[in-house]
KOLDREN-896077 format. One record per residue (C-alpha): residue in one letter; x, y, z. Coordinates in pm, whole numbers, padded with zeros to 5 digits, always signed. Layout:
aXYZ ...
This chain:
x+00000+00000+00000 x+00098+00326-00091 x-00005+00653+00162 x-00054+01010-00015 x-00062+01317+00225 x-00147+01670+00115 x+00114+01961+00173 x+00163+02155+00429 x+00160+02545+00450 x+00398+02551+00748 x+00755+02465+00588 x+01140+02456+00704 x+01302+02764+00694 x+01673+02690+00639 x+01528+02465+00278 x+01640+02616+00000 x+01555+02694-00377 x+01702+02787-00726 x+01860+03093-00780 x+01752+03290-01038 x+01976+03419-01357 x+02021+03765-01172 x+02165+03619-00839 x+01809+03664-00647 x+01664+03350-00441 x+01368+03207-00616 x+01043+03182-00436 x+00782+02971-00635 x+00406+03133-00565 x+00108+03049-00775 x+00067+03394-00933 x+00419+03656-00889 x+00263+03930-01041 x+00092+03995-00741 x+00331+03917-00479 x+00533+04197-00244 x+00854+04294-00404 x+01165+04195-00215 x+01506+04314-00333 x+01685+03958-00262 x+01363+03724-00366 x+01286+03657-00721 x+00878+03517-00780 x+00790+03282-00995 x+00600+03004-01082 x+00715+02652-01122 x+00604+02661-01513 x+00782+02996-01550 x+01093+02971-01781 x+01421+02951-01549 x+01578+03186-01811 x+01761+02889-02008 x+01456+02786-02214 x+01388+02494-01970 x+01107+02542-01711 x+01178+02596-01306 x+01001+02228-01315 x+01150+02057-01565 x+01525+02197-01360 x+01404+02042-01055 x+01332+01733-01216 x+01722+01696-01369 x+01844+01805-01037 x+01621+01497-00869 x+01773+01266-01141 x+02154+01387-01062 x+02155+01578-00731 x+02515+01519-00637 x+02583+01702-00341 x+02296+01871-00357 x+02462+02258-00354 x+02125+02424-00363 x+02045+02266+00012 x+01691+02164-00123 x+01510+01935+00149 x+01343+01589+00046 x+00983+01650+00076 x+00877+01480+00373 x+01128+01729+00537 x+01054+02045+00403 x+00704+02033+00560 x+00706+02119+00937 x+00435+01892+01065 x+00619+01556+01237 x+00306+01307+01057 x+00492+01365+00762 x+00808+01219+00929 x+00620+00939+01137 x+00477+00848+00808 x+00808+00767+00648 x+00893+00575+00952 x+00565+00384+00961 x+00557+00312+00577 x+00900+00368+00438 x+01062+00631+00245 x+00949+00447-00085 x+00549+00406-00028 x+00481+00764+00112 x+00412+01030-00142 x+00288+01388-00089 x+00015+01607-00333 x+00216+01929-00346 x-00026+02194-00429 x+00280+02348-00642 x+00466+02028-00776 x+00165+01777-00796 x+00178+01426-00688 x+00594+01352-00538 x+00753+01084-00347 x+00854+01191+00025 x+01236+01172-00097 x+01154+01376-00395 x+01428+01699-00325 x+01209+01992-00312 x+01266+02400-00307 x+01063+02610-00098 x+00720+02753-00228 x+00412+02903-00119 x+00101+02783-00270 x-00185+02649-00196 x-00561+02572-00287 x-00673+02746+00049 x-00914+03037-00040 x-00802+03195+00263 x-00484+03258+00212 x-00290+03542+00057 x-00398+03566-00356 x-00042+03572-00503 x+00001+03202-00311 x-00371+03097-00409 x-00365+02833-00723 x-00726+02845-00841 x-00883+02577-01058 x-00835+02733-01410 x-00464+02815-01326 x-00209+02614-01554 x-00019+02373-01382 x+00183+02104-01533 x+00191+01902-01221 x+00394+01615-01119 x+00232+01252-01152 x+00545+01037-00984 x+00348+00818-00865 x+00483+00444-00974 x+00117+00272-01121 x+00246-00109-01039 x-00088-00168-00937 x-00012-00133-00533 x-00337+00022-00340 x-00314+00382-00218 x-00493+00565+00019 x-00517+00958+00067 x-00553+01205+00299 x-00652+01552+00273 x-00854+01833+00225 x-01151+01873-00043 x-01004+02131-00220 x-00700+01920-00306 x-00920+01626-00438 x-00980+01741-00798 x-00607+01729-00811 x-00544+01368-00686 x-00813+01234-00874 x-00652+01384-01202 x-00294+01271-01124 x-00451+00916-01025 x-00759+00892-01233 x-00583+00547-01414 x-00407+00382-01117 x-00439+00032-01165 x-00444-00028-00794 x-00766+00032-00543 x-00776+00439-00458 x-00894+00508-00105 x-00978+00844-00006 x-01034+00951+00383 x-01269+01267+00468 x-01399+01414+00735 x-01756+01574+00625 x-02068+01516+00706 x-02150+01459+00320 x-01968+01232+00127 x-01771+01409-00131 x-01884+01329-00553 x-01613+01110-00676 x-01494+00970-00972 x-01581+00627-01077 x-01326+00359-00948 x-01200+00605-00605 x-01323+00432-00242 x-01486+00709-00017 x-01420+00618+00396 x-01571+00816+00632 x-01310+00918+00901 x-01483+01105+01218 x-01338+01357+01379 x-01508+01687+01552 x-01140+01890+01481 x-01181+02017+01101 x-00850+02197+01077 x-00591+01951+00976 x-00765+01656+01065 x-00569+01480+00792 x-00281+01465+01023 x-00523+01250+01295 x-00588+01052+01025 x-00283+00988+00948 x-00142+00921+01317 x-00438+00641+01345 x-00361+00498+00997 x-00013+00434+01116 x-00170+00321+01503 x-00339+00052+01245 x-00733+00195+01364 x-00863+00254+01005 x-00973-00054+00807 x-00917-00006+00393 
């Protein structure tokens, strides 16, 4: 089985990122135009061109294929978020079976090196972070489809996304949510109701008793 977390907001501050060509740390956001200018932070977004004719995306994925020493300091996913689930997770499940559904990179393994970014589906966050549904994303879909179950947890805004990025897994695709209405899936995706009162981040909870062994797929 193979566990799929949502991102986090809250992420390491010593992770790093590309530098841009005129010396300035990037900082990917869903929508730069709108972002606060800062003299040592160049904004972009990960589909942007990197200045060489090759995408910001496309780079990372060369630099995931032949890191070396890794000089940009870029964090493997599951460390780049704060939260600890996403650490318990790859001691639960291994670092090869946990992946993450980056609201800026798409669907990544948990080692998958990773600059920092700030963006996210949440509508109440700030707009030049805010990816909204017609917004062009070529996302990430890393996801090996060997025909292994998965299971996800997360928010409702970030399942249009997984079920894209998934929509012809071979394997059975559970989904975990905490409403009182069962969200309108896909054909072929398994709906289980997980109860909690907490609404905020209850996907971590979830998580925690997923790895306790309390939730039956």
């Amino acid at each position: 089985m193979r566990v799929i977390i949502q991102c986090a907001g809250s992420k390491d501050p010593t992770a790093g990122s590309f530098v841009g060509p005129d010396g300035r740390l990037v900082q990917f956001v869903s929508r730069p135009e709108l972002a606060m200018q800062t003299p040592s932070v160049s904004y972009a977004r990960p589909d942007d061109d990197s200045g060489d004719g090759q995408t910001w995306r496309r780079r990372l994925r060369l630099y995931n294929e032949e890191p070396e020493d890794n000089p940009l300091a870029l964090l493997p996913a599951f460390r780049l978020y704060k939260p600890q689930v996403f650490r318990e997770l790859v001691e639960r499940f291994g670092l090869a079976d946990v992946f993450i559904l980056s609201a800026g990179w798409g669907l990544i393994p948990a080692g998958f090196m990773t600059p920092t970014y700030d963006i996210t589906f949440s509508t109440q966050a700030a707009p030049w972070t805010r990816r909204r549904k017609r917004d062009a994303f070529d996302d990430f879909g890393l996801l090996p489809d060997d025909g292994d179950d998965i299971v996800f947890m997360g928010g409702k805004a970030y399942l249009p996304l997984f079920c894209a990025l998934t929509a012809r897994h071979r394997g059975r695709r559970s989904i975990l949510y905490n409403a009182a209405t069962q969200p309108t899936l896909p054909v072929g995706f398994n709906p289980i109701r997980y109860r909690l009162a907490k609404r905020t981040n209850w996907h971590y909870e979830a998580a925690r008793s997923l790895i306790a062994g309390e939730i039956a797929l």
